[in-house]
Each structure stands twice: as structure tokens, then as C-alpha cells.
N, C-alpha and C positions, 0 to 999 in steps of 0.2 A: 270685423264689427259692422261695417258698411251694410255688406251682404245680409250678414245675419239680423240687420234693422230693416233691411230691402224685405227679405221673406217674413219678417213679420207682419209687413207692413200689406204684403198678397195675400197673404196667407188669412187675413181680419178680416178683407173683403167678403170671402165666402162666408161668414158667421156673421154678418149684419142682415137686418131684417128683410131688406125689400129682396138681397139674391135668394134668401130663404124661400122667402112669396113663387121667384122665379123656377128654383130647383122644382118647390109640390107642383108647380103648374108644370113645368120639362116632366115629372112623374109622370100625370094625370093623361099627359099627349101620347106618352110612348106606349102608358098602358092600354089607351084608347084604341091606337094602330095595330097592335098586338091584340087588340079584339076581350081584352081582359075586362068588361064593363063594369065588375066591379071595384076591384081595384083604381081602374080610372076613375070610377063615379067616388071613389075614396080622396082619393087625390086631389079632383080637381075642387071637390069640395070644400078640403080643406085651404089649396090653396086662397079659394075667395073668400072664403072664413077669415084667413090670413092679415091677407091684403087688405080686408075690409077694416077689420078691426086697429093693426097699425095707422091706419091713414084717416081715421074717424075723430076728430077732435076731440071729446071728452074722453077718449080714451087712451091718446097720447097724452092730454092734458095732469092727466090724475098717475100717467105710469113717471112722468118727468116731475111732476111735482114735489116728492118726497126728496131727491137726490140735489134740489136745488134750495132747500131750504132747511139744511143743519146748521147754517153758521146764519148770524143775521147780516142785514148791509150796514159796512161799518160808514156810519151818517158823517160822523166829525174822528178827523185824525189824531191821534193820540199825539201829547209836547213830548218835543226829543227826540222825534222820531230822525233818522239820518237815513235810511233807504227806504225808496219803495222798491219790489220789485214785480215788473210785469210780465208772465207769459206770457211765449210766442206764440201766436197758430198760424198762419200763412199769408201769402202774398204773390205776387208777379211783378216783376221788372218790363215796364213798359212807357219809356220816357213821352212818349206822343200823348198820357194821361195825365190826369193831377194827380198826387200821393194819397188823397183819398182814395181814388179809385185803385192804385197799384198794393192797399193794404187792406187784407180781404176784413169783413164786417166784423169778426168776432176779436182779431186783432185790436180794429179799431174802437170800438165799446169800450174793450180792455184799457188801451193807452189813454181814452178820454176819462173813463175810472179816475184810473192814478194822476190822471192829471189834473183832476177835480181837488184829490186830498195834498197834492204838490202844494196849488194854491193856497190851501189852508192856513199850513206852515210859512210862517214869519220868516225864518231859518230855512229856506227852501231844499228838503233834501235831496241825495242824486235818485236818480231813477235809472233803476239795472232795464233795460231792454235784452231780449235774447231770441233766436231762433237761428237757424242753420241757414245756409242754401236752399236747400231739398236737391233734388236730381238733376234738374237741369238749369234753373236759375242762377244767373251770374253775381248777382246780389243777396247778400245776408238777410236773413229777416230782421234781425235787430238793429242791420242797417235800414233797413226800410221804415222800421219803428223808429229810428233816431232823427228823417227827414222828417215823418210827421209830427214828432213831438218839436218838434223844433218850428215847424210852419206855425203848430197852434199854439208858440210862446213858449217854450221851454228855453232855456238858456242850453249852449249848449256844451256848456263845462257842468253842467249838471245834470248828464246823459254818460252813461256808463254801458258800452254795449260787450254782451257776452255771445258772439258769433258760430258758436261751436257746436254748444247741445241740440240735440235731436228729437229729445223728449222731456216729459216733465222728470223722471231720475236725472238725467246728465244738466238738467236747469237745477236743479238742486245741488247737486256736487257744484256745479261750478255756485253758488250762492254760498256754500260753507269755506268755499277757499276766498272769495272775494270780502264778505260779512262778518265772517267767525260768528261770533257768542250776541250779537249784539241784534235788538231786537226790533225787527223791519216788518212793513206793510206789502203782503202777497195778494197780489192781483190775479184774477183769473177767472174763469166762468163760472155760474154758481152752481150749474152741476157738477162742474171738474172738480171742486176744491176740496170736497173729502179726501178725493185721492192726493190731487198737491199736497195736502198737510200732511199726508201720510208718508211722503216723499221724501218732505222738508224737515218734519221732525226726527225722521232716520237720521240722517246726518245729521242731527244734533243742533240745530236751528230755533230760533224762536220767532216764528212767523206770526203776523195778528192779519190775521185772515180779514179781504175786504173784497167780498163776492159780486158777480156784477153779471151782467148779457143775460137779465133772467128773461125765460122763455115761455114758460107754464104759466095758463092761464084757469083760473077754474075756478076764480069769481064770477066771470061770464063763460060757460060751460062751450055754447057755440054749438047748439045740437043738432043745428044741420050742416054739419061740418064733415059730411061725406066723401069721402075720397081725394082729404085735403092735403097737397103736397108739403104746406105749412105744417101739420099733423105728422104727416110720415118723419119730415124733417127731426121734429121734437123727441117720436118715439127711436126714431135712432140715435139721435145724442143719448138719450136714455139709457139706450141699450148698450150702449158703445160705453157708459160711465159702468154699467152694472156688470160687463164684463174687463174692465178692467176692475174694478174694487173685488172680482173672484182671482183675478192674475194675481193682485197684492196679496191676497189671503196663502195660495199655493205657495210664492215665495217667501212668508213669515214676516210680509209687513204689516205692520198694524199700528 
């Protein structure tokens, strides 16, 4: 299982945007040297085409936009509520930092989320944290989520850490054996969360979706927003949600 999560995990790499940019541009050189001018001039073309277009702000803007706004943001917390639970995305073990800085941004968005609607609730419910190790870190993620939510007030008998899963499926399984039937606040990015609900209601779950880390911007378009690393960043979250929502389709989730 390790393995077969490892090569999925290389294997993504090559199918994200900017290596794509890389590959037409490696084309465009070899054709060049090989004296093929057309071909090259095909290539190289395309790859600044490419590149251009991913990293241009109103264009990453409007490609991200759609996949972050199916669900709305859930303002006030539903009464009764007894879980939230927060996906993992990553972190580093690095005691010489503060725990903000050892819990990467999108984590942390996340955990302040759910700890906004914690608040809410009179009856303060537990809060599932989760994430694995990863490869070489000696620390959990959802241990790492359980020092910060604890620095920023969390009690911490009302921290529930699920240390195991590696992605959103295995956060869901483990949610249907901790949960059962009973109906909880899923936290998580608001491009992500089509697919989380897709995940969560396989196993038979009933999650009230509360989207959060929105990115997309296209109130203020940013037209000179040329070759912006901020822009690249956005169109690969994008791409990165829109090729997993085809992985779910292949597999018969829906």
C-alpha cells in the first residue's frame, strides 16, 4: 500500500502544469538541435503559450473559480453539532520554530476554519484532526494539528487525532468508523471539497460541508498579472482538483 501511494504520488508529478510547460520546452530544444525548425518553432511555441497562460492571473483566476464555489461558506454552525472534522495537508517537525510556522498554510486556514465554528457551539464539539507522517517526518500531521489547535485554545480533551490516513479516501474511512451515522462539520479547502463529499458520502456519512482557504479571485481580475507565481500556484490547485474529480469518475464515485 505504502509503495503503491509512493508511485502515485511520482507519478502526479509528471501531469501537473508547470512539468507540462517543461516537457513542450525539453520538445522545442531537442527539436531545435536536431535542426527540425519546424517542429521546434511548434514546440517552443507552444510551450510559452503554455506557461504564459497558466501563470497569468485572470486566467488562473476564472479556471479555479468554479471548483471553489459549489458549496457556500458555512457562516454559523449548525445546534448539535458533536464533530467537526478537519483535513490534513502538511507540515514539518522543526522544534527551533513556533507551530505556526511547523504547520504548512493551507493546514493552518483549515484548523482556524473549524476553530472558528468550535467557538460557536455552547457544547463545544470534538475536533477529528488527521494526517499521516509523510516519508520522512517523525511527527503525525494531526499531531501537529493537535499542538496548534491547542496553542490557539482548543481544550485538549476535545481534540481527537486520526494519525493514519494518507489521503482524503483513508480520512474518510477512518471518519465512518470513528462517527458512524451521525452528522458532522467537514472542513477543508474550497476547491477540495467536491471531491471530500464524494469520499465522505461513499462511506455513508453525513457531512455539512464548511469550505474555507478560498483562492480565486475575479472581483478584481489583476490584468497585469503576468507571469505570476501566485497565478501558477492557483491554476495547479485547479488542475490538481479537476484531475482528481476525473480519478473519482473512472473509479464509479460519485
Amino acid at each position: 500500500m505504502e509503495l503503491t501511494f509512493l508511485l502515485k504520488k511520482i507519478a502526479s508529478i509528471f501531469v501537473m502544469p508547470f512539468p507540462i510547460g517543461m516537457l513542450l520546452l525539453l520538445l522545442g530544444i531537442v527539436f531545435l538541435f536536431r535542426n527540425k525548425r519546424i517542429k521546434a518553432s511548434f514546440f517552443l511555441s507552444l510551450s510559452f503559450l503554455w506557461l504564459f497562460s497558466i501563470s497569468y492571473a485572470p486566467f488562473a483566476n476564472s479556471f479555479l473559480y468554479p471548483y471553489e464555489n459549489i458549496y457556500p461558506t458555512l457562516h454559523t454552525a449548525p445546534k448539535d453539532i458533536r464533530y467537526i472534522y478537519v483535513l490534513g495537508n502538511g507540515h514539518h517537525t522543526d522544534d527551533t520554530q513556533p507551530i505556526t510556522s511547523q504547520v504548512n498554510e493551507v493546514s493552518s486556514v483549515r484548523l482556524n476554519e473549524a476553530i472558528r465554528l468550535y467557538h460557536q457551539l455552547n457544547d463545544n464539539p470534538t475536533i477529528i484532526v488527521s494526517g499521516y507522517k509523510g516519508l520522512y517526518d517523525p511527527t503525525s500531521g494531526a499531531q501537529m494539528q493537535k499542538r496548534l489547535a491547542i496553542a490557539l485554545g482548543v481544550k485538549a480533551d476535545k481534540l481527537h487525532l486520526e494519525p493514519n490516513p494518507k489521503d482524503t479516501q483513508e480520512e474518510a474511512k477512518a471518519a465512518q468508523k470513528y462517527i458512524g451515522n451521525a452528522p458532522f462539520i467537514l472542513v477543508t479547502s474550497a476547491s477540495h471539497m467536491v471531491r471530500a463529499m464524494k469520499f465522505f458520502k461513499q462511506e455513508g456519512l453525513t457531512p455539512i460541508p464548511a469550505p474555507t482557504n478560498h483562492l480565486a479571485n475575479i472581483k478584481y481580475p489583476h490584468y497585469t498579472g503576468f507571469f505570476s507565481a501566485t497565478a501558477l500556484h492557483k491554476f495547479t490547485v485547479a488542475w490538481h482538483e479537476m484531475l482528481g474529480q476525473l480519478w473519482q469518475k473512472i473509479k464509479g464515485i460519485s
